[in-house]
Legacy VTK file of the C-alpha trace (Angstrom):
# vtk DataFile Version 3.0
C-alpha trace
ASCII
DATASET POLYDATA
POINTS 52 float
91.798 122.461 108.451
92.385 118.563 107.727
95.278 119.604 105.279
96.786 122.119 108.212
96.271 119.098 110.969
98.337 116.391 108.267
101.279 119.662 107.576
101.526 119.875 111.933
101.706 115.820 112.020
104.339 115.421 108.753
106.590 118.602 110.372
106.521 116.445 113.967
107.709 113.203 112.198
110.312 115.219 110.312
111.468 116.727 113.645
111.507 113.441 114.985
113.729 111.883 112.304
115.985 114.543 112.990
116.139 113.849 116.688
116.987 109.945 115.949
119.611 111.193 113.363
121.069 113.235 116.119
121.063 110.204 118.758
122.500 107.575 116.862
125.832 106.276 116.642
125.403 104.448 113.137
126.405 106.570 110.378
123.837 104.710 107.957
120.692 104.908 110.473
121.748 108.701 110.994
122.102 109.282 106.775
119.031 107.277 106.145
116.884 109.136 108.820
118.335 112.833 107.732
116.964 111.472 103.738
113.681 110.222 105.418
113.678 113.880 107.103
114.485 115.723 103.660
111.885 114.192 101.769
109.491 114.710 104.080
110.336 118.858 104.161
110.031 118.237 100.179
106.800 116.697 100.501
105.747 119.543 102.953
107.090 122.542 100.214
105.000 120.716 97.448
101.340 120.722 99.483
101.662 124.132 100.465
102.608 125.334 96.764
99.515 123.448 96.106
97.024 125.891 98.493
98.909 129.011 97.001
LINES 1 53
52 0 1 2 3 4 5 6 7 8 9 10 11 12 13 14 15 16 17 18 19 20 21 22 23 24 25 26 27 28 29 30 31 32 33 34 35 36 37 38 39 40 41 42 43 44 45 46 47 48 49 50 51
């Protein structure tokens, strides 16, 4: 359950990044926070291929 709690808290943060991204006006905040966003997805992918 502790992994499925950490997977529902990285997938909010992602969201989040996303949001900013969208609200922003600086092109370099927006690209940095869409990277930030990507890598944490990645991250995500990689724990649940390790449960499988």
């Amino acid at each position: 359950m502790e992994r499925d709690e950490l997977i529902r808290k990285m997938r909010g943060r992602v969201e989040q990044c996303r949001r900013l991204a969208r609200s922003t006006t600086d092109q370099e905040t927006a690209t940095i926070l869409h990277r930030m966003a990507d890598e944490g997805e990645a991250d995500i992918a990689r724990l649940l291929l390790e449960e499988a």
